[in-house]
Every structure is written in structure tokens, then in C-alpha cells.
C-alpha positions in Angstrom: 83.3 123.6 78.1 85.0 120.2 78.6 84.5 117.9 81.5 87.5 117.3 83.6 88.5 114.5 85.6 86.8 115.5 88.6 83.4 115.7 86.8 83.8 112.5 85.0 84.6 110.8 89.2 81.2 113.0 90.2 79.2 111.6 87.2 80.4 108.0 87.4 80.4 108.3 92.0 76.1 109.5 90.6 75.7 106.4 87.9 77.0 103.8 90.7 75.0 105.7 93.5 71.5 106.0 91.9 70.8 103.6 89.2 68.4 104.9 87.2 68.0 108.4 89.5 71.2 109.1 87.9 70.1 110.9 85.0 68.4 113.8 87.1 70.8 114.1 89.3 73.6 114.7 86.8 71.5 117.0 84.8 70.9 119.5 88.2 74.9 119.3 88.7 75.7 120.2 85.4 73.5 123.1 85.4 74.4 124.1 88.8 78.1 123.9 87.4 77.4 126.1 84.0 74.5 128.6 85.6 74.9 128.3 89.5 71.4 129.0 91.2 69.7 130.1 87.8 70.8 126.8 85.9 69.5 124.6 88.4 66.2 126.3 88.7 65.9 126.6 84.7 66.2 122.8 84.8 64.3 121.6 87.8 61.6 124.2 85.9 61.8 122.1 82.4 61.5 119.0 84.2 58.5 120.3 85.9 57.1 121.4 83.1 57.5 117.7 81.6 54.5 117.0 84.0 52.2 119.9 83.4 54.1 122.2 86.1 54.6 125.6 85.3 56.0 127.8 88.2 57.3 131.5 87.2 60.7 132.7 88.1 59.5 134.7 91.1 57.4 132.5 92.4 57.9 129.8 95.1 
């Protein structure tokens, strides 16, 4: 799945925005774009999980 020219505006609108925030931010709307609700949860799990976080998928 290629980016279009509306992703590359979103992604760059992100970079200038939030600096170094950017990265997370880009990751959660590219999941949310390729898995909706599930693909953002699946990520903001692994990132979580980076720090020792480990929530189930029917929890919270």
C-alpha cells in the first residue's frame, strides 16, 4: 500500500508540528489508517510493552 499525497502532507504537517514526538504520532496514524481501532491498539500495545506494560486485548 503506497502513501499518497495526502499522507505524505499529514506526515510532513506531524514532522513540523512535534519535533521529535513525531515519530509516535505517525506510527498510531499509520496503523489507524491500515487496521482502524485494532491497529492502533496493536501499536500503542507494542510501545507499551517497550516499557514493561503488558495490557491484554480485553482489558482496559
Amino acid at each position: 500500500m503506497g502513501m499518497g499525497e495526502l499522507d505524505e502532507l499529514i506526515i510532513r504537517f506531524l514532522k513540523d508540528r512535534l519535533g521529535q514526538d513525531a515519530e509516535l504520532a505517525i506510527r498510531l496514524y499509520m496503523a489507524y489508517k491500515e487496521g482502524g481501532k485494532k491497529g492502533v491498539l496493536k501499536a500503542i500495545n507494542e510501545e507499551l510493552s517497550k516499557v514493561g506494560v503488558e495490557v491484554g486485548e480485553n482489558e482496559g
